[in-house]
C-alpha positions in Angstrom: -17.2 -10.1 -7.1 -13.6 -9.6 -7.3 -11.1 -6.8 -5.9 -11.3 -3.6 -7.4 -8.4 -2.7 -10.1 -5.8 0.0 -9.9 -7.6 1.3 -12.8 -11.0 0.8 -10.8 -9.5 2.8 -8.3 -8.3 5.6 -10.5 -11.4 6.2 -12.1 -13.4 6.6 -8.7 -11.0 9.4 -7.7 -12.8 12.1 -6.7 -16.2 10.5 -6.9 -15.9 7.5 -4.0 -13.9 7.5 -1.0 -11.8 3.9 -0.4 -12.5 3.1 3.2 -9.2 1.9 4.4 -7.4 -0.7 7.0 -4.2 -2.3 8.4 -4.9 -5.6 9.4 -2.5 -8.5 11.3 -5.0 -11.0 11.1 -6.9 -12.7 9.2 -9.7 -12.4 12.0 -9.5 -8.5 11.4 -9.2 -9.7 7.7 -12.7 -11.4 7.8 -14.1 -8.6 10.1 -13.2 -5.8 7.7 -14.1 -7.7 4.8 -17.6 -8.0 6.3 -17.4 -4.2 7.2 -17.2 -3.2 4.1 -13.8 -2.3 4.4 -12.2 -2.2 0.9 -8.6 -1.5 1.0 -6.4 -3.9 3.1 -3.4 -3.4 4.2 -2.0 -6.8 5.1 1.6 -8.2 6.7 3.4 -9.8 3.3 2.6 -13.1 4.8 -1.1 -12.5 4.7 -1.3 -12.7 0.9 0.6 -15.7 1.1 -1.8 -17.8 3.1 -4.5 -19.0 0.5 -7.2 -18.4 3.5 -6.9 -14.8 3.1 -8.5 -14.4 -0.1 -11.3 -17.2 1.4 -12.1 -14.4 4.0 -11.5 -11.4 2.0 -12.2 -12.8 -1.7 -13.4 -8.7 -2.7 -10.5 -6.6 -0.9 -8.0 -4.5 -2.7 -4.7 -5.9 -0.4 -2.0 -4.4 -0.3 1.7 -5.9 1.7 3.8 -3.7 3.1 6.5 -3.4 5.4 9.0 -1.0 6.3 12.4 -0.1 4.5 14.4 -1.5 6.9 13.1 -4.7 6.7 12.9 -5.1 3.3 16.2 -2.7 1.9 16.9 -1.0 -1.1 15.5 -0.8 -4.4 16.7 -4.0 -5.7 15.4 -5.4 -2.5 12.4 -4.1 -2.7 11.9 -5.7 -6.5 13.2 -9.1 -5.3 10.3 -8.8 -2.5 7.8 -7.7 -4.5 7.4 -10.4 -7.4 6.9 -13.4 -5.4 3.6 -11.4 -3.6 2.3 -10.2 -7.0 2.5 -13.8 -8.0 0.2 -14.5 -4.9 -2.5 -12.2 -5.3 -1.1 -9.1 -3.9 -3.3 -6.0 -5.9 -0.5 -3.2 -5.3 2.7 -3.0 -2.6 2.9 -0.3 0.3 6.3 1.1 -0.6 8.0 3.4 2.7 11.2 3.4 0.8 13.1 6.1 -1.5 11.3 7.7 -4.1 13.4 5.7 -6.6 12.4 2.7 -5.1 8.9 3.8 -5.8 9.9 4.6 -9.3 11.3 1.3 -10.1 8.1 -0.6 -8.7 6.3 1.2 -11.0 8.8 0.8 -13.7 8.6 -2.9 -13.8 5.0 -2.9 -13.6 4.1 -3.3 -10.1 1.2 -1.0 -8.6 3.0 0.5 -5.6 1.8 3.1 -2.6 4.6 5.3 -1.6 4.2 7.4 1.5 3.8 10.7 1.5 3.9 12.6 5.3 4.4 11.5 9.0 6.6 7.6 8.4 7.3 6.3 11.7 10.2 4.8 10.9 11.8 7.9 9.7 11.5 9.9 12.9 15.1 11.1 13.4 14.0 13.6 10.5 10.7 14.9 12.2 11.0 13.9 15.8 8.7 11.5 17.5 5.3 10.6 16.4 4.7 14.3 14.6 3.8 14.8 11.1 6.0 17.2 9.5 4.4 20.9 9.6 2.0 21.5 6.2 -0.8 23.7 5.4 -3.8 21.9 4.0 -2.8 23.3 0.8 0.3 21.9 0.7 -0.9 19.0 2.6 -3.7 18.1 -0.6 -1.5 18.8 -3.2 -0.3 15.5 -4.7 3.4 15.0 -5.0 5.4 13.0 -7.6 6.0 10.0 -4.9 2.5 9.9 -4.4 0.9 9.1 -7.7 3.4 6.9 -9.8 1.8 4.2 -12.0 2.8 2.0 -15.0 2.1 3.7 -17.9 
């Protein structure tokens, strides 16, 4: 079996839910894989070690890291290709919404964030999601669903 597709994803919205993981290792890889685990998120190095794929051949990975390691849009682009090359399925994207956009733009499934990002605290305060209402919480935004079209 292989990893799921964006589109597989898209057309189980609603109908299953993705369990989900951050994993540094490929120990935690292997043990999530096994777990059933199905969506990986993985340090960028992860996808470019050739034993990841041998312990997780049917997870959905996706690298991320955060905007301040990685910097701007262009940044962000010159990051990405190299992983997509490697196997990565999608990117974890914590940067602007028009670094989202672009992603998507030049054909690269990308996650952006939507809520509580650690690394932008000075604008919500420590470790405290920004006040919602489940409404408004559930209601997707335009940074959270961008794809190629």
């Amino acid at each position: 079996m292989a990893p799921p597709t964006v589109r597989d994803l898209m057309d189980q919205r609603g109908k299953h839910q993705f369990a989900m993981l951050r994993v540094e290792t490929l120990d935690e890889a292997e043990a999530a894989a096994k777990a059933g685990v199905e969506l990986l998120s993985v340090p960028p190095s992860m996808v470019m070690d050739r034993r990841f794929r041998e312990v997780a051949p049917d997870a959905f990975a996706f690298p991320g890291d955060n905007f301040y390691e990685i910097g701007g849009t262009d940044d962000f682009l010159r990051w990405a290709f190299p992983l997509y090359k490697h196997g990565a399925d999608a990117f974890y994207c914590s940067g602007s919404l028009a670094t989202v956009r672009a992603m998507a733009d030049h054909g690269l499934p990308v996650c952006g964030h939507v809520g509580l990002i650690p690394s932008k605290r000075t604008w919500t305060g420590p470790s405290k999601a920004p006040r919602a209402t489940r409404r408004s919480a559930a209601a997707p935004k335009a940074s959270s669903v961008l794809r190629p079209g």
